[in-house]
C-alpha positions, 0 to 999 in steps of 0.5 A: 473457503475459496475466498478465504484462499484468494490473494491479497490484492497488493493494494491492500499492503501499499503505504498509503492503504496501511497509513489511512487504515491504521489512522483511521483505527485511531480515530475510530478508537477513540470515540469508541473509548469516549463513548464506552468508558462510562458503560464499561465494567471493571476497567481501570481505563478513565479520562479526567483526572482520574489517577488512571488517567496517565495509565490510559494513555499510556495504554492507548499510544503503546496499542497504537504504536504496537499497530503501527509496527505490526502494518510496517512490517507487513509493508516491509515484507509484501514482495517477499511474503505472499498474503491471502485474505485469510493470512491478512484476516489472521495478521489483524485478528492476532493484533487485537489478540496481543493487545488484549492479553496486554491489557488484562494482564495489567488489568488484574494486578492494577485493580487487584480483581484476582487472576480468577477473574482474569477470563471474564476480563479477557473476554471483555477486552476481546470483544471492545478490541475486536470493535475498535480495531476489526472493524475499522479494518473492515471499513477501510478494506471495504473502502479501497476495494470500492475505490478499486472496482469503480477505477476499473468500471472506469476503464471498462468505458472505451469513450473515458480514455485518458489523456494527459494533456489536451493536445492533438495525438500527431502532435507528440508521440504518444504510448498507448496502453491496453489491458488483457482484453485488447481494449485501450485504456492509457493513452500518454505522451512518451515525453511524459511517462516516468515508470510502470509497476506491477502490482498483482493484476494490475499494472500502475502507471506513473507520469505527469500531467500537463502541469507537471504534477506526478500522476498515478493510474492503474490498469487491469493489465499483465507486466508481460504484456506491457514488455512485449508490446514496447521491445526495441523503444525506451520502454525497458524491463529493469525489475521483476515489478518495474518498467521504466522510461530509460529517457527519463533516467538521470543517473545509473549507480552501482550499489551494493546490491546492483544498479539503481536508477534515479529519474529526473524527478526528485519525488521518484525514489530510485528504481532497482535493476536486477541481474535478470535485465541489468544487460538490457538496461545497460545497453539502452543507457550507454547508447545514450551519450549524454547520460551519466553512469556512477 
């Protein structure tokens, strides 16, 4: 039940975990289809040429765009909605649910079976619904959480510290990180740091690495650490989730909902300022003559 309770590990809702899994569920369903469909009763789902062909199609890209929709919308809400395992379960378990009534009540008039049979029918759809889109879910939660937990032995190991170029510490000025136990974990030049994010216990670093290729690594570590360790650098505090190189900032706009910061990199989107910080990042910027504010 306490694991029921426990909270969602952000990673769970980013971008990239939601696109492999629902792609993965696709792929996972497919070959599930193939290899069903001939042991399947009363269904009018069929490859080939059969007449329900087009049906079965149809069927199958508005299961998965519906799927897609359901993990945008859990992507678009996750920092304003809070998520446990027990609402994420629920979240997946009411997707097969939908999609299961969808198909029985196709199922009955399109094969003319009698609305009596239409129990038995969603029964059937519950169980090959829950095989091909739970346990993918499974799998895919399984596999980012194991991706998760072997970073984090990785930065347990004091000797595996990260260097992101192979150069001598005196010869660039470098920014340490440590996590909540005082051990260090992230070591990288000021020159090179672009941004940090909070994301739950964690805190993921983004900066480039002696090729110029944008980097991401994650720390078990509180933002509020990070902000009280780096008072009075170019480390500033801009956003309940974001600490931000004020010398890598190329730009601040005014918009609509407040100021936004673009970096010097275009694959970086623009970072939001909130009133909370708005004076500390205003202070840092304009005590630097050569950046431009719109």
């Amino acid at each position: 039940m306490a694991f029921s309770n426990k909270r969602l590990p952000g990673y769970f809702r980013e971008k990239y975990q939601l696109t492999y899994t629902v792609t993965f569920a696709a792929l996972f369903s497919i070959v599930f289809l193939l290899l069903s469909l001939p042991f399947s009763h009363n269904s009018w789902m069929a490859l080939g040429n059969s007449r329900f062909f087009v049906f079965t199609v149809l069927f199958a890209t508005g299961s998965l765009a519906f799927v897609a929709l359901s993990r945008f919308l859990m992507y678009k809400t996750r920092n304003v909605m809070s998520m446990t395992f027990l609402g994420y379960s629920a979240w997946c378990l009411a997707e097969v649910v939908i999609i299961c009534l969808a198909y029985s009540f196709i199922t009955v008039p399109i094969t003319g079976i009698g609305w009596d049979q239409f129990p038995e029918t969603l029964g059937n759809a519950l169980l090959y619904g829950t095989i091909s889109l739970i346990i993918p879910d499974i799998l895919a939660g399984m596999y980012f959480a194991l991706q998760d937990k072997n970073q984090t032995i990785r930065l347990m190991n004091y000797s595996n510290v990260v260097l992101d170029e192979n150069v001598l510490p005196s010869q660039l000025e470098k920014i340490t990180l440590f996590d909540n136990s005082g051990n260090l974990k992230l070591c990288v030049s000021a020159s090179n740091l672009y941004y940090m994010e909070s994301d739950d216990n964690y805190i993921i670093v983004r900066y480039t690495d002696s090729r110029g290729d944008l980097k991401r690594y994650m720390i078990r570590c509180r933002m509020k650490t990070v902000e009280d360790s780096f008072k009075g650098s170019s480390l500033v505090r801009c956003h309940r989730k974001y600490i931000v190189n004020m010398d890598k900032v190329k730009v601040l706009r005014k918009e609509k909902d407040g100021y936004e910061l673009d970096l010097d990199n275009e694959t970086i989107p623009p970072i939001p300022v909130t009133r909370t910080y708005e004076k500390d990042v205003l202070a840092v910027f304009n005590s630097a003559p050569s950046r431009r504010e719109d």
